[in-house]
MARBA-3410 file (N, C-alpha, C, O; in Angstrom, 1 decimal):
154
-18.5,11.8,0.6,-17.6,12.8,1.3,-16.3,12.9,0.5,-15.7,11.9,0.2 ~ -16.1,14.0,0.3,-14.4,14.0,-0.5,-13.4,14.0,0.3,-13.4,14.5,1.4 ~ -12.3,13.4,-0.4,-11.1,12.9,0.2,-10.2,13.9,1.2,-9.6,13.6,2.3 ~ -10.2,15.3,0.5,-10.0,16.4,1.3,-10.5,16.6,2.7,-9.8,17.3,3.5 ~ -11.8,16.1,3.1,-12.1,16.5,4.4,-11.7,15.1,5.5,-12.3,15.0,6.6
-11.2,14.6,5.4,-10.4,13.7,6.2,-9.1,13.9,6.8,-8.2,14.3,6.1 ~ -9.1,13.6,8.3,-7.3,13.8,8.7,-7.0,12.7,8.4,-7.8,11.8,8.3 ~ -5.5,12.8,8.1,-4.9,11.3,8.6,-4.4,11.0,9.6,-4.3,11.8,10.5 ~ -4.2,10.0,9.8,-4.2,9.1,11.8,-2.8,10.1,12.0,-2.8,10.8,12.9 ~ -2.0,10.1,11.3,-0.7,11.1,11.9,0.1,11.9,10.8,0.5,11.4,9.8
0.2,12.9,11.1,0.4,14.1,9.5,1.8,13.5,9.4,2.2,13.9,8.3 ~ 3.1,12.5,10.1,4.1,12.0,9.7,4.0,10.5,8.7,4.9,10.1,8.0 ~ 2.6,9.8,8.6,2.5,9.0,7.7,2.7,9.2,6.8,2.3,10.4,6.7 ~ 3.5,8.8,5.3,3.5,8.9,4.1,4.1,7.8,3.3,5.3,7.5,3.1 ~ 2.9,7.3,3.0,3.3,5.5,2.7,3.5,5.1,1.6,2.6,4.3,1.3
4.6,5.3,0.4,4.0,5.0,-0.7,4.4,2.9,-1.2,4.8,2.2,-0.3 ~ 4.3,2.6,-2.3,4.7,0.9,-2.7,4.5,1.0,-4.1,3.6,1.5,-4.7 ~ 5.3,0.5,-4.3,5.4,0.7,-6.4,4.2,-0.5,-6.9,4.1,-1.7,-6.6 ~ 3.4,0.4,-7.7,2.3,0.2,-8.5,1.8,-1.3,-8.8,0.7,-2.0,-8.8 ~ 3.4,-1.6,-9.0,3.1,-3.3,-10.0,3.4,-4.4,-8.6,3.5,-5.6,-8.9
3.6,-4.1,-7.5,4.0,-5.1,-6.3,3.0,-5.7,-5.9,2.1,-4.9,-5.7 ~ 2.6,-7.1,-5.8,1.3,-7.5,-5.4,2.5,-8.6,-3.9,3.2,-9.6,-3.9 ~ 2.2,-7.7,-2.9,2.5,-8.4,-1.6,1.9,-9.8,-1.5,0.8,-10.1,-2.1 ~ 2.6,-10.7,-0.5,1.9,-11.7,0.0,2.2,-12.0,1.0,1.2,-12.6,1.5 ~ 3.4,-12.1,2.0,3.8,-12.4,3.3,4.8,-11.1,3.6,5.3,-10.3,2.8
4.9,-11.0,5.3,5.3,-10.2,5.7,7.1,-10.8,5.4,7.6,-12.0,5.2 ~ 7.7,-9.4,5.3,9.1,-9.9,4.5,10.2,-9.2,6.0,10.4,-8.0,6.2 ~ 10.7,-10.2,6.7,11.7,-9.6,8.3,12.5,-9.7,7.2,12.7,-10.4,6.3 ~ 13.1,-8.2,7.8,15.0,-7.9,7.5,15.6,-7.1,8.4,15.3,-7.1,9.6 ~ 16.5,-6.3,7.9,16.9,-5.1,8.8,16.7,-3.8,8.5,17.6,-3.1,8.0
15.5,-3.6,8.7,14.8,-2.4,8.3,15.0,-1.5,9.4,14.2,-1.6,10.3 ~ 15.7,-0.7,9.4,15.8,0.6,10.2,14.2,0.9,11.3,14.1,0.9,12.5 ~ 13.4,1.1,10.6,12.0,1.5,11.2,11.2,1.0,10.4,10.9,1.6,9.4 ~ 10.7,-0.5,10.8,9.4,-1.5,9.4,8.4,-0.5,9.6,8.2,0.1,8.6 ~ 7.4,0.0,10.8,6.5,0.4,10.7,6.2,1.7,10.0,5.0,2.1,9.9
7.4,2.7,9.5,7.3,3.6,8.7,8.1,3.0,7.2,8.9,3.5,6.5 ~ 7.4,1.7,7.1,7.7,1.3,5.8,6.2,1.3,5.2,5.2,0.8,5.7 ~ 6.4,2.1,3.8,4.7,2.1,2.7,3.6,1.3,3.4,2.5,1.8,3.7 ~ 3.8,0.1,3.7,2.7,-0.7,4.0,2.4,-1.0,5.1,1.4,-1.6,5.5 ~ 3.5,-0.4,5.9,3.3,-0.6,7.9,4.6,-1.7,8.2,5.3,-1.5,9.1
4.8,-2.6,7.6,6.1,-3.5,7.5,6.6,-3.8,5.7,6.3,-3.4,4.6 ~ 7.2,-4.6,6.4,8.5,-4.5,4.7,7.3,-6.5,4.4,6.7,-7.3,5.1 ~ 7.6,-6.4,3.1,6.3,-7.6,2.4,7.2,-8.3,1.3,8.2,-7.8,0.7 ~ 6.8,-9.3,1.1,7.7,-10.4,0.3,6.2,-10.1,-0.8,5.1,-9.6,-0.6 ~ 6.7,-10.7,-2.0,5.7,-11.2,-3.2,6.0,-11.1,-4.6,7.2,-11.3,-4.9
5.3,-10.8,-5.6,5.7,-10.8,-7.0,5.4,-9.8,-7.7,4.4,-9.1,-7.5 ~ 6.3,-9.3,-8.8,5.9,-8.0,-9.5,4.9,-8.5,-10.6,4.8,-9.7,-11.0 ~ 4.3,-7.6,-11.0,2.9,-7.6,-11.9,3.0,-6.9,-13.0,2.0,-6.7,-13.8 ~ 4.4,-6.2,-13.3,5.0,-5.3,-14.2,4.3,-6.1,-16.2,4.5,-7.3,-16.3 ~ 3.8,-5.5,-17.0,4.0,-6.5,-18.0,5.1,-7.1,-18.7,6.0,-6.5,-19.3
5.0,-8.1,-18.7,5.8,-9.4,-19.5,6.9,-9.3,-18.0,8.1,-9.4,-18.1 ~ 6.3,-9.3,-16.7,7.0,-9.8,-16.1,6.5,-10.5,-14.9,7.1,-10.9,-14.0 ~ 5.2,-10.5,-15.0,3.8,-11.5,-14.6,4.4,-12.2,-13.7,5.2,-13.0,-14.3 ~ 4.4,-12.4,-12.1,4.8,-13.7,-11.4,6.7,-13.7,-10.9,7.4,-14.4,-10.2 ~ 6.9,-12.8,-11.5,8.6,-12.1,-11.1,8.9,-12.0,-10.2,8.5,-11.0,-9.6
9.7,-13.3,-9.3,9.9,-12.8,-7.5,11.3,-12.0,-7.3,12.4,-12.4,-7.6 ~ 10.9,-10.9,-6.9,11.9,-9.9,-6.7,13.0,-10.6,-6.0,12.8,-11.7,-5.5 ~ 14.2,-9.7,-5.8,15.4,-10.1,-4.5,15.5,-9.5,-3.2,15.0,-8.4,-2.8 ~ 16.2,-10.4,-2.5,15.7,-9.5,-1.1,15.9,-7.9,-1.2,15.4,-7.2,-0.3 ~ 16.8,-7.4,-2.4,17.3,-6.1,-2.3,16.5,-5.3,-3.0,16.4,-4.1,-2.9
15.6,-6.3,-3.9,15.0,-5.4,-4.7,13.3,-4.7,-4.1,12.5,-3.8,-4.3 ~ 13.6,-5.9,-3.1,11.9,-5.3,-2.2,12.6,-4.7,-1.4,11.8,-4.0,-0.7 ~ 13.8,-4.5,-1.0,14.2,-3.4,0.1,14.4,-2.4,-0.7,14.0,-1.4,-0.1 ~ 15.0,-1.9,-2.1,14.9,-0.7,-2.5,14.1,0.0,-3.8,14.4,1.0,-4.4 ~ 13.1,-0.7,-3.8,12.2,-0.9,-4.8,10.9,-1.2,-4.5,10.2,-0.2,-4.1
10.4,-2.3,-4.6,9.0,-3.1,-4.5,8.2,-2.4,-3.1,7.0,-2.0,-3.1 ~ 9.1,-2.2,-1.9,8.3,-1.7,-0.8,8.5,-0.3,-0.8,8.0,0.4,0.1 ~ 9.1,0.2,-1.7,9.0,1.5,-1.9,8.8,3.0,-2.6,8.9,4.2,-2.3 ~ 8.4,2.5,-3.6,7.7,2.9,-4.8,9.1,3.6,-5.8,10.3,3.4,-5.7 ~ 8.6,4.2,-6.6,9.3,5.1,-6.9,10.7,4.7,-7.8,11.4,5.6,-8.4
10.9,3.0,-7.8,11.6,2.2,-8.3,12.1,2.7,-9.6,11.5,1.9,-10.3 ~ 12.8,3.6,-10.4,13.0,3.9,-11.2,14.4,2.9,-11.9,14.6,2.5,-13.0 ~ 14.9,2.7,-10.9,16.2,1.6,-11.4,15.8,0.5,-11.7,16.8,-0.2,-12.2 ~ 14.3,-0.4,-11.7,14.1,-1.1,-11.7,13.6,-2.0,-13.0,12.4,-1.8,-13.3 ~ 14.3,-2.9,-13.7,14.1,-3.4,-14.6,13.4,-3.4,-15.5,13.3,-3.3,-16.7
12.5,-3.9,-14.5,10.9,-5.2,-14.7,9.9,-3.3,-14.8,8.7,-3.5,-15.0 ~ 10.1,-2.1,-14.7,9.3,-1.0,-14.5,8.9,-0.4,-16.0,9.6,0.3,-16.8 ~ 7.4,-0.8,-16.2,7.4,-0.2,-17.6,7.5,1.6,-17.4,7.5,2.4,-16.4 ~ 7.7,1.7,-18.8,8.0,3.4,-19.7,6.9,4.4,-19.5,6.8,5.6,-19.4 ~ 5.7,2.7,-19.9,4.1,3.8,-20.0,3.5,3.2,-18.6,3.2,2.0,-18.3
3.5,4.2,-18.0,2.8,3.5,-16.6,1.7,4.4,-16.1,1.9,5.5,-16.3 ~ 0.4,4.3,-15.4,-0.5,4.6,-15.3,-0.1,5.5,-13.3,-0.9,6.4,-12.9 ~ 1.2,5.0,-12.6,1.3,5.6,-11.5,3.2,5.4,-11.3,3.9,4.8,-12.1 ~ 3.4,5.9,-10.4,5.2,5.5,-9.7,4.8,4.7,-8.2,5.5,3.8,-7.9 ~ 3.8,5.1,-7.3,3.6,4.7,-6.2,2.0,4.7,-5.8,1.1,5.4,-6.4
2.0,4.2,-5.1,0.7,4.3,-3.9,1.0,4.5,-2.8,2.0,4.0,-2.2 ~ 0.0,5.3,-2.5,0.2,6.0,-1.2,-1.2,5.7,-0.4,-2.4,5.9,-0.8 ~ -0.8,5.1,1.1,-2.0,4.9,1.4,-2.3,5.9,3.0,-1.4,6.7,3.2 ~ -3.1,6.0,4.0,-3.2,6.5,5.3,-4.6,6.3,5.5,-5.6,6.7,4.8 ~ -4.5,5.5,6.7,-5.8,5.2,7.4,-6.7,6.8,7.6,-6.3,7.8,8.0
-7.6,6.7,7.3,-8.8,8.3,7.7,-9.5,7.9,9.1,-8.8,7.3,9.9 ~ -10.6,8.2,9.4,-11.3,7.9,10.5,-12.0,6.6,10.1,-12.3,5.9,9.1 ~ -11.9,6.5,11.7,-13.2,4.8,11.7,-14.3,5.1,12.6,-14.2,5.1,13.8 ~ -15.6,5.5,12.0,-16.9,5.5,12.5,-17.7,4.0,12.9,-17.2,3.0,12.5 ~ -18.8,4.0,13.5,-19.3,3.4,13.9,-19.0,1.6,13.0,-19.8,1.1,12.4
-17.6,1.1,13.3,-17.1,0.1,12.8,-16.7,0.1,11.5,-16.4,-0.9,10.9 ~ -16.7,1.6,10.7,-16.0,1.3,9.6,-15.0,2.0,9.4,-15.0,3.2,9.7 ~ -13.9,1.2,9.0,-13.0,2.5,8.6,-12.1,2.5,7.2,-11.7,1.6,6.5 ~ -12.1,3.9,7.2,-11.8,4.8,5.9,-9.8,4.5,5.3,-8.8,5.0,5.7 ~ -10.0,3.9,4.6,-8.5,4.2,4.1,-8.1,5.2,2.5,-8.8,5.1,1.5
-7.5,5.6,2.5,-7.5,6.7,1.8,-6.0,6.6,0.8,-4.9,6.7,1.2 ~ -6.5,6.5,-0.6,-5.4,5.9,-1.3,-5.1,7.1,-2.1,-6.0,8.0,-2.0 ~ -3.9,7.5,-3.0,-3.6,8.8,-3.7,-2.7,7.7,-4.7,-1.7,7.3,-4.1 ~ -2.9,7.1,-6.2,-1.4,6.4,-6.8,-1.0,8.2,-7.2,-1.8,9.2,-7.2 ~ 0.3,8.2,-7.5,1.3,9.3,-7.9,2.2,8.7,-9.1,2.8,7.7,-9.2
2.1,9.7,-10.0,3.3,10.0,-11.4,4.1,10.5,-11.4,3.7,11.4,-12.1 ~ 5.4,10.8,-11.0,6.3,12.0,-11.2,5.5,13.0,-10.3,4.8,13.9,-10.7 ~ 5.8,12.2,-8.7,5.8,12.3,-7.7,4.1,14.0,-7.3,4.0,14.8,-6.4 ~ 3.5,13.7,-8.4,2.0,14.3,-8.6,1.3,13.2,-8.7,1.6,12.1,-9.1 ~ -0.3,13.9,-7.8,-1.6,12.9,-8.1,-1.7,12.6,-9.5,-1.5,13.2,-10.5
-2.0,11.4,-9.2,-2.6,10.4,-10.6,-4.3,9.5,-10.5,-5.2,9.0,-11.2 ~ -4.2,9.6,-9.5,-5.5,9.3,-9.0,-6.1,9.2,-7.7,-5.1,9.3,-7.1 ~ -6.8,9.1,-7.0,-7.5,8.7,-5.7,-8.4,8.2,-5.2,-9.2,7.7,-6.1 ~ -8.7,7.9,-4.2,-10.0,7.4,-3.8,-9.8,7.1,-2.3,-8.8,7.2,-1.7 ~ -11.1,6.6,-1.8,-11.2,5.7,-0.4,-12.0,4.4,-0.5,-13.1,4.3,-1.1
-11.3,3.4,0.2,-11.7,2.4,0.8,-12.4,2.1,1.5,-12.2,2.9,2.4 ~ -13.6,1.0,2.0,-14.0,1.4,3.1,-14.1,-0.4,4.1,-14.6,-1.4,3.5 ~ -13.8,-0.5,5.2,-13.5,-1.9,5.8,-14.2,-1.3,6.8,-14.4,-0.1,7.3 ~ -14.8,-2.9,6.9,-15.9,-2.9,8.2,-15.0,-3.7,9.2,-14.8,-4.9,9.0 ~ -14.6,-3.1,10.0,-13.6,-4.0,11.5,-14.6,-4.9,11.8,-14.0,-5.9,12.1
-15.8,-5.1,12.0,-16.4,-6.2,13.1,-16.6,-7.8,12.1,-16.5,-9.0,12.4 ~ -16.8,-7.0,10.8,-16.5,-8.8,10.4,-15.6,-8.6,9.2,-16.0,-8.7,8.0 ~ -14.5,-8.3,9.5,-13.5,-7.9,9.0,-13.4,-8.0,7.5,-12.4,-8.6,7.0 ~ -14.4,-7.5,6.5,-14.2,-7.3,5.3,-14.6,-6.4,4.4,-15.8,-6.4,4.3 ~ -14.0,-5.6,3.6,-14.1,-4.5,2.9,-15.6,-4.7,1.9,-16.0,-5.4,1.0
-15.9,-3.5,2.7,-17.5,-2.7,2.1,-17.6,-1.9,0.4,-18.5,-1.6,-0.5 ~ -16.1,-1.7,0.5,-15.9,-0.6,-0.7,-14.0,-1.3,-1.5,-13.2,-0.4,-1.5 ~ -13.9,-1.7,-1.7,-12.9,-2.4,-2.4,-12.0,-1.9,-3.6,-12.5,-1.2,-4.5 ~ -11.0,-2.1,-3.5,-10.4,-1.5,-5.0,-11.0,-2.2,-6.4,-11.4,-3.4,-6.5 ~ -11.0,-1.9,-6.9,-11.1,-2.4,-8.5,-9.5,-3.3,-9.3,-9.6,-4.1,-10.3
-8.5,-3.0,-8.7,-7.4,-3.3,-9.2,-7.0,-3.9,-8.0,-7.2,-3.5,-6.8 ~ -6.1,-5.5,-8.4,-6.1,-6.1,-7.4,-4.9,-6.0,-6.6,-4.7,-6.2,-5.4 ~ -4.1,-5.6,-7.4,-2.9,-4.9,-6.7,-3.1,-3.7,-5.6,-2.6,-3.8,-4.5 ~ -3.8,-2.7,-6.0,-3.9,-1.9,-5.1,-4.5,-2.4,-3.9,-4.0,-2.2,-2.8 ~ -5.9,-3.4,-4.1,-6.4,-3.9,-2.8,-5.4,-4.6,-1.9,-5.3,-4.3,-0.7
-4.7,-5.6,-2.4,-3.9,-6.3,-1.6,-3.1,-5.4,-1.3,-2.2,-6.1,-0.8 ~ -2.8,-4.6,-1.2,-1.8,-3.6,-0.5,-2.7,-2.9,0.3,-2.2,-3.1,1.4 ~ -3.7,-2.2,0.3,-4.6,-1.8,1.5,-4.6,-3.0,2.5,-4.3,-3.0,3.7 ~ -4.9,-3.8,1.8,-5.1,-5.2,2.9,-3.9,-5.6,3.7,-4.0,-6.2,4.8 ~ -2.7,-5.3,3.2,-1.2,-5.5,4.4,-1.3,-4.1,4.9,-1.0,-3.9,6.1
-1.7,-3.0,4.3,-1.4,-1.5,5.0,-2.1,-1.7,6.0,-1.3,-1.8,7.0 ~ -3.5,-2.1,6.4,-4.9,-2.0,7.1,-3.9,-3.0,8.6,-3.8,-2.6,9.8 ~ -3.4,-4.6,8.1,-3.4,-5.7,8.9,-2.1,-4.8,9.6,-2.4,-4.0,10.5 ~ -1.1,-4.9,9.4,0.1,-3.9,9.7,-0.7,-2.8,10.6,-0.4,-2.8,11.7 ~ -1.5,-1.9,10.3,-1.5,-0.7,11.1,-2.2,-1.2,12.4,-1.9,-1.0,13.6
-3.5,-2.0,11.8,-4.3,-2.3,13.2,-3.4,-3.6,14.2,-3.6,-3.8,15.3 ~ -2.7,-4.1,13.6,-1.7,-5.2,14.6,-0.6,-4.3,15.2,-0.1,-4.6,16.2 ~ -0.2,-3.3,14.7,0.6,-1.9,15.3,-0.1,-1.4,16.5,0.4,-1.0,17.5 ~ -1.2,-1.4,16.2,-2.4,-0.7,17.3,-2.8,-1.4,18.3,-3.1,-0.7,19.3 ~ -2.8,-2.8,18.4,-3.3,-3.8,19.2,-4.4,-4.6,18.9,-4.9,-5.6,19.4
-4.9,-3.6,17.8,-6.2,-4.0,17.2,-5.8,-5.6,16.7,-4.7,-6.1,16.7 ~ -7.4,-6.5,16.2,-7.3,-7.7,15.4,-7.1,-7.2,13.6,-7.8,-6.3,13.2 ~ -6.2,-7.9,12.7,-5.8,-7.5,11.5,-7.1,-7.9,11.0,-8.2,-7.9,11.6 ~ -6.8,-8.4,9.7,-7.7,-8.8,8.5,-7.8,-10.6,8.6,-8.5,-11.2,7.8
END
């Protein structure tokens, strides 16, 4: 089914997280509104940028950067890059699976797409990213939205 014929859970979602951030714990600060943050909350972890492999950002830099794509001030951001952000929003969830729907962005245009696909009853992805960065970010977008919901995360 193509990506076009899906709603998203709410036409105010628009989530993006810079390309090279590989999340790993949920990151508390003083985030005006965490759950309209890229990933559903604000995330601690390391940039993946090349020749900067394992780089733990600053608290400032995942608050104006890493959790939010588009990082152009940012050091560690290569020249030749294949996206600026990811963008993710849950689609529908049928009979226990549900659809997450990724768009990465270049100078703020599509650069690629696809969907994901997670099975909620034994909580693990049917359809997976190829890049592991992108997955681990579905995987805090997904845990974040369904713990938003009441639902059980990942």
């Amino acid at each position: 089914m193509a990506l076009h014929s899906y709603q998203p859970a709410a036409a105010d979602e628009d989530f993006v997280a810079c390309p090279f951030f590989m999340p790993e714990q949920r990151f508390e600060s003083d985030w005006p509104f965490p759950q309209r943050l890229p990933l559903g909350a604000g995330w601690a972890g390391t940039c993946t940028a090349p020749g900067h492999e394992g780089a733990r950002p600053s608290d400032e830099e995942l608050k104006s950067g890493c959790n939010l794509g588009y990082a152009n001030a940012c050091s560690r951001l290569p020249a030749e890059r294949h996206a600026d952000a990811v963008r993710f929003v849950l689609g529908e969830e049928r009979d226990g699976i549900l659809r997450v729907l990724f768009v990465c962005e270049r100078d703020y245009l599509p650069a690629g797409h696809g969907e994901l696909l997670y099975e909620t009853v034994s909580a693990s992805w049917l359809r997976p990213h190829d890049d592991p960065r992108v997955q681990r970010m579905a995987e805090c977008y997904v845990q974040a939205q369904r713990a938003r919901r009441g639902s059980c995360g990942l």
